[in-house]
N, C-alpha and C positions, 0 to 999 in steps of 0.2 A: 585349745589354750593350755596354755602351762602351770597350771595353778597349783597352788603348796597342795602337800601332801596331805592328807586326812592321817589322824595318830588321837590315840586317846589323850586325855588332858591331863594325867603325870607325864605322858610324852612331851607334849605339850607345855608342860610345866619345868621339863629338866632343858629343852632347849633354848625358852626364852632366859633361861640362869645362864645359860652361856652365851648370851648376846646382850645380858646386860653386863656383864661382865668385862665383855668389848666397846658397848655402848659407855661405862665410867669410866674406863682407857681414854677413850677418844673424847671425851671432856676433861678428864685431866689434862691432855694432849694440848687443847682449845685454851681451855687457859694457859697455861703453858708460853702459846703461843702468840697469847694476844697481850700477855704480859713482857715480852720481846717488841712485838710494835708498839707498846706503848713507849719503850724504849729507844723508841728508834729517835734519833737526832731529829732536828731541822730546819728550816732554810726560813730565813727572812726573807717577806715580799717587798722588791724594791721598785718593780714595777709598776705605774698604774695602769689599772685595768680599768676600761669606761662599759656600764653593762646601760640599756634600757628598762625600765618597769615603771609599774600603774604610776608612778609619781616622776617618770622623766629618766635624764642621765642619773647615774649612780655611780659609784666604785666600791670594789671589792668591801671596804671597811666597813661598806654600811648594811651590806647583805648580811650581816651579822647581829643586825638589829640591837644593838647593846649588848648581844651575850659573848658570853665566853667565845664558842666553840660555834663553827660554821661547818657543815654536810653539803656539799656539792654534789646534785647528780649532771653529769654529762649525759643530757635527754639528745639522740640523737633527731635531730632539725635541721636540714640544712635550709641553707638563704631560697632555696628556688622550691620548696617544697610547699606542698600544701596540708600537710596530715604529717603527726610523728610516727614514728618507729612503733611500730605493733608490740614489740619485746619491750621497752623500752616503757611503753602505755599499760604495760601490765604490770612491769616494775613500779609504777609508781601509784597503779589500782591499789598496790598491798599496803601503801603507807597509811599508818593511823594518823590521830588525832597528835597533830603536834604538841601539843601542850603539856608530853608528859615527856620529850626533848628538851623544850622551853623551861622545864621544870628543874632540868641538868643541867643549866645555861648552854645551851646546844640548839641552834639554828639550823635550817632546813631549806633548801632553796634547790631547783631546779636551773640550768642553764641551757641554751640553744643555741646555735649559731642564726638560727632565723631571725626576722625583724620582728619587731615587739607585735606589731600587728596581725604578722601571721601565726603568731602564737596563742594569742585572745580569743580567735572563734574557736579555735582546737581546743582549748582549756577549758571553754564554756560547756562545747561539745559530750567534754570527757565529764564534767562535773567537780573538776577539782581544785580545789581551794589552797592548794602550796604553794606558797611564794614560788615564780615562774620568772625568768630575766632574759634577755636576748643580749647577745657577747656579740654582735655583727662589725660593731664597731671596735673592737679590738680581737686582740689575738692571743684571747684567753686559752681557748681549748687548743690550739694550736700548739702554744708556748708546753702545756701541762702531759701534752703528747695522743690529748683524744677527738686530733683532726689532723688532715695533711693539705700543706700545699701542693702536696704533687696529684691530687684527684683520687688518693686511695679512699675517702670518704671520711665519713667518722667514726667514733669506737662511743658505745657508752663506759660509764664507768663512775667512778666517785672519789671525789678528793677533800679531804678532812685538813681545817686548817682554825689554826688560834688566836686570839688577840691576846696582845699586853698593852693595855691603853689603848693608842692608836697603832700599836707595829701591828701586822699579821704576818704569821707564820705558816708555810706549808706543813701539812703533817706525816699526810700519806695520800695515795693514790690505789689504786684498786681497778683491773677490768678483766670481761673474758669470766671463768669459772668462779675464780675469787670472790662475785659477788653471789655465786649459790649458795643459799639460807637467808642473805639480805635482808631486811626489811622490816623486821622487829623491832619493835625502841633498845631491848637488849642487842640485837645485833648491830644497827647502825651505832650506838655509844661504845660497842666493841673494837671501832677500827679507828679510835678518837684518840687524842692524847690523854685525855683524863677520864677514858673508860666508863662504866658504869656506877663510879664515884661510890664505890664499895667498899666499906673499911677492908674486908679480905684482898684485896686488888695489888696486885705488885705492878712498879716500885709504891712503896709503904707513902703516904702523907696525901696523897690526890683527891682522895676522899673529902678530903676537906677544904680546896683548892678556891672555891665557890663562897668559901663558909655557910653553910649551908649542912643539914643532918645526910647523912649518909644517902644514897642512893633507893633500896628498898623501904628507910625512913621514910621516904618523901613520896610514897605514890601517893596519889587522892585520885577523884573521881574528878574527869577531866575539866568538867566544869566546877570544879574547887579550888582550881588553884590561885594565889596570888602571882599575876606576871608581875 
């Protein structure tokens, strides 16, 4: 095997200075970057979209549960399946306790193309407790580009979208590498239009968007919070 090199520990010491060095480049870089998407334009939903879940039909506006800010993952399922996406199942092993999303006004939901039924053993299976919906009935993930009518299959991925009353807005989209790091409450509020609602957060005023104290103000322990 190829493993690092043995060196005493000022060796040791003068080369981790040059990799963090590199390491708060490439967080400067990150912010940077995600203060560009948060930037980014976008698109009013004119569509209805009909999903299934534990309570019947639904549509998009309600997978939002009242909050702001809605997280779509495109869990790849398809109609004729019986088991999801292995990749896909582990993506969504790493999600914590929503509540501290919930806390951001920021919703959390899973989508499939399978039917709600064949989704319920699987979910049971896995042990997981995220809002879960089936899009079979419409042409959600089709439309947002993480399915084909032509039989290329599905893609996973994630697409971030907002309300204003009742409108909702697309935000952003995401698949392929872009979701490597994924899965932290800071990283999924990262690919969001109102961020981690951190007074430092460009453009300046989002923080406060919520009305609500700032972002790092507001963690508690997950069972503390007021929904």
């Amino acid at each position: 095997m190829g493993l690092p090199d043995v060196v005493t520990r000022e060796e040791w010491l003068g080369a981790r200075q040059e990799l963090l060095a590199r390491e708060e480049a490439a967080i400067r870089a990150r912010d940077e970057l995600n203060a560009r998407r948060r930037a980014l334009p976008m698109v009013e939903i004119e569509r209805l979209y009909v999903f299934e879940g534990p309570d019947g039909k639904t549509e998009l506006l309600d997978l939002f549960e009242g909050r702001s800010q809605l997280i779509v993952y495109h869990f790849m399922f398809g109609p004729d399946q019986d088991a999801g996406c292995p990749d896909c199942s582990a993506f969504l092993d790493q999600i914590g306790h929503l509540a501290h999303l919930r806390a951001r006004g920021t919703e959390f939901a899973a989508v499939s193309r399978a039917p709600f039924t064949r989704l319920l053993p699987f979910k049971a299976r896995m042990g997981w407790t995220v809002p879960w919906y089936s899009s079979c009935a419409s042409d959600f993930s089709l439309d947002f580009g993480f399915s084909s009518d032509e039989g290329g299959g599905d893609l996973p991925g994630i697409s971030c979208f907002l309300r204003d009353g009742d409108r909702v807005y697309h935000t952003y989209s995401a698949t392929g590498r872009a979701l490597d790091g994924v899965g932290s409450i800071a990283s999924l509020l990262d690919l969001t239009a109102l961020g981690r609602q951190e007074e430092w957060e460009e453009p300046r005023g989002r923080a406060s968007a919520l009305g609500t104290p700032a972002g790092s103000a507001r963690v508690r322990y997950h069972d503390e919070y007021l929904d």
